[in-house]
Every structure is written in C-alpha cells, then in structure tokens.
C-alpha positions in Angstrom: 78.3 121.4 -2.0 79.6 119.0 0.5 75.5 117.8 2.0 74.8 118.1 -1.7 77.7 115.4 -2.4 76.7 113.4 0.2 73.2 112.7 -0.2 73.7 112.4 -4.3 76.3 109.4 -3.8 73.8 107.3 -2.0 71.3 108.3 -4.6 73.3 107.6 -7.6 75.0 104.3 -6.4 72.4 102.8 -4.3 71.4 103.4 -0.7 72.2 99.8 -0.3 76.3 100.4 -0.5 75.9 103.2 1.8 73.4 102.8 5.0 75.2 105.3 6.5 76.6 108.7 4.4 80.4 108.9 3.1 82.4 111.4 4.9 83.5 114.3 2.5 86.0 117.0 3.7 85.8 119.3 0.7 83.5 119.2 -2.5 83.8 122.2 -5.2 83.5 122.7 -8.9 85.7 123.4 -11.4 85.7 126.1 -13.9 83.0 128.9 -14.4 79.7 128.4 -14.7 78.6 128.2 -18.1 76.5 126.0 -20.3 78.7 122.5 -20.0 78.6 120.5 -16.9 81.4 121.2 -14.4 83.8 118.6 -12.5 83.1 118.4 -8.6 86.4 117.7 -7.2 85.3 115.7 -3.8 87.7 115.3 -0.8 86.9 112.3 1.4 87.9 112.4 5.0 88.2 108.4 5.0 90.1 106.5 2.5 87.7 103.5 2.5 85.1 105.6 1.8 86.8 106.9 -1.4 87.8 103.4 -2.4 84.1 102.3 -1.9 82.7 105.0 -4.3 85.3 104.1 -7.0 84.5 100.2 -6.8 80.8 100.7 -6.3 80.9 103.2 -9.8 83.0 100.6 -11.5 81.2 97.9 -10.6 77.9 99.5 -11.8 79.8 100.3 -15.2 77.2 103.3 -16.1 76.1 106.1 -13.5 73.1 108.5 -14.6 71.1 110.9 -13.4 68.4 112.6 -15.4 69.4 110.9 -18.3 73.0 112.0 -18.0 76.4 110.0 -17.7 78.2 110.6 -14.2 82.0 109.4 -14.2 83.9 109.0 -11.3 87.9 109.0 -11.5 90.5 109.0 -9.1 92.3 112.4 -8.5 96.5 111.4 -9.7 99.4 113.5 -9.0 100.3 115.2 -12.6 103.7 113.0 -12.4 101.5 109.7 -12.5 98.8 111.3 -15.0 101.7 111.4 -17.5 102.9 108.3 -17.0 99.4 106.9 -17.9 98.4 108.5 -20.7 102.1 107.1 -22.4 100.0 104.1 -22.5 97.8 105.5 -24.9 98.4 104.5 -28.3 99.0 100.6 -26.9 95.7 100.8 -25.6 94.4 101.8 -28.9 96.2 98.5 -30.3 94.7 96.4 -27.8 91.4 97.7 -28.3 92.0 96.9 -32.1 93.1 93.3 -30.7 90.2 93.2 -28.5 92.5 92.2 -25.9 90.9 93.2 -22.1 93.2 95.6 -20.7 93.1 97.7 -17.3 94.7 101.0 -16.5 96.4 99.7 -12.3 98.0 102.4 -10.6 100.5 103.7 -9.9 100.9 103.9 -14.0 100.8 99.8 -15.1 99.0 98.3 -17.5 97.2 94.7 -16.5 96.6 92.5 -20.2 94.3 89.6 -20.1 96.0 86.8 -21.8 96.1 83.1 -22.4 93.6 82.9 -19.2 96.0 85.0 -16.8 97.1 88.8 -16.7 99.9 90.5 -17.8 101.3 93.7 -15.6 103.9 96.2 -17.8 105.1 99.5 -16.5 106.1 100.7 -19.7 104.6 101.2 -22.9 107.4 99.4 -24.5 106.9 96.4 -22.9 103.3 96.4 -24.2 104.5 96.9 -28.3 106.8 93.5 -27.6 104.0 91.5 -25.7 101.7 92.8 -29.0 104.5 92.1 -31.2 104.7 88.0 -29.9 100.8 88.2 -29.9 100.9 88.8 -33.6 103.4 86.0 -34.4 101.3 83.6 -32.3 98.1 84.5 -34.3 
C-alpha cells in the first residue's frame, strides 16, 4: 500500500509538485472490502510533505481518477473534529448568504467580509456577525 500511495500522489496531482516521491510511513485502508470505495489512511514521515499534498489537492479543487472524485482531508484528533462540525449549521447560513467561508484549524472559522476576513472560534460568534450582516443588508 505504501509504493502504491506513493506513486499514485504524483500521478494524481501532477509529477510537476513532486520530482521526487513523498515519504509515507504507513498507508492502509479502512473497513472491509466490499463494494464502496475504502479510505486510505496515509502516514507521512515528513510534515512538509503532508502539507504539500493538502495544498497541492486544494489548490487543484477536483482530484479524479478513472472518472472518480479523490478527497484528501487532514486526519484531526476526535476533540478538534467536534469542535468543527459545531460550526455546521452557520456554515449552512453562510452558504445561504453566499458569504465565502473557510474551515482554519485548530476549529475557527475565517468569513470573507467587507474585503477582509473574519476569524471566530465559536459558533456563537458567527450567529451575531450574521445577525449585524442582516441589519446591514
């Protein structure tokens, strides 16, 4: 799994980003094999490396191969997973809005507005900044 990893990154996100291969530690699926696709969980023995493939992926905006989507997300501790997905009905506001929005870690949210960006760390903060929005507009 770990060669496999290796040479499909380059393939995927362009030989160009990576003349020479990432380093991965450990690669392996999750689940059991079965008809869906399966997560590979990949370990990268260099934090750059890791960093690259996340900005490289988010920069191309969509990954395929063989005409199917390939995501690539950052592996969170469960603590800071929670924490992010409190943000979830805000962002369903601001996608109403169609105000930009960006998920930062460790658990913020980053708001586009008025030609600069907002940070919040809480959800709450986000329903008053929406709340001024609304009285603006």
């Amino acid at each position: 799994m770990i060669g496999f990893v290796e040479r499909l990154i380059p393939r995927l996100l362009g030989e160009e980003h990576f003349p020479t291969p990432a380093t991965i530690e450990k690669a392996h699926r999750l689940g059991r094999a079965s008809e869906r696709t399966r997560p590979i969980l990949v370990k990268f023995l260099n934090f750059r490396d890791k960093d690259k493939v996340l900005r490289v992926a988010r920069e191309k905006r969509t990954v395929q191969m063989d005409n199917n989507r390939i995501s690539f997300y950052p592996d969170y501790s469960i603590e800071v997973q929670r924490k992010m997905l409190a943000f979830n009905e805000v962002k369903k506001k601001l996608r109403e809005k169609n105000i930009e929005y960006a998920t930062r870690y460790p658990a913020k949210l980053r708001i586009r507005h008025g030609g600069g960006f907002k940070l919040f760390s809480a959800p709450s903060e986000v329903e008053t900044f929406l709340s001024t929005v609304q009285e603006e507009g």
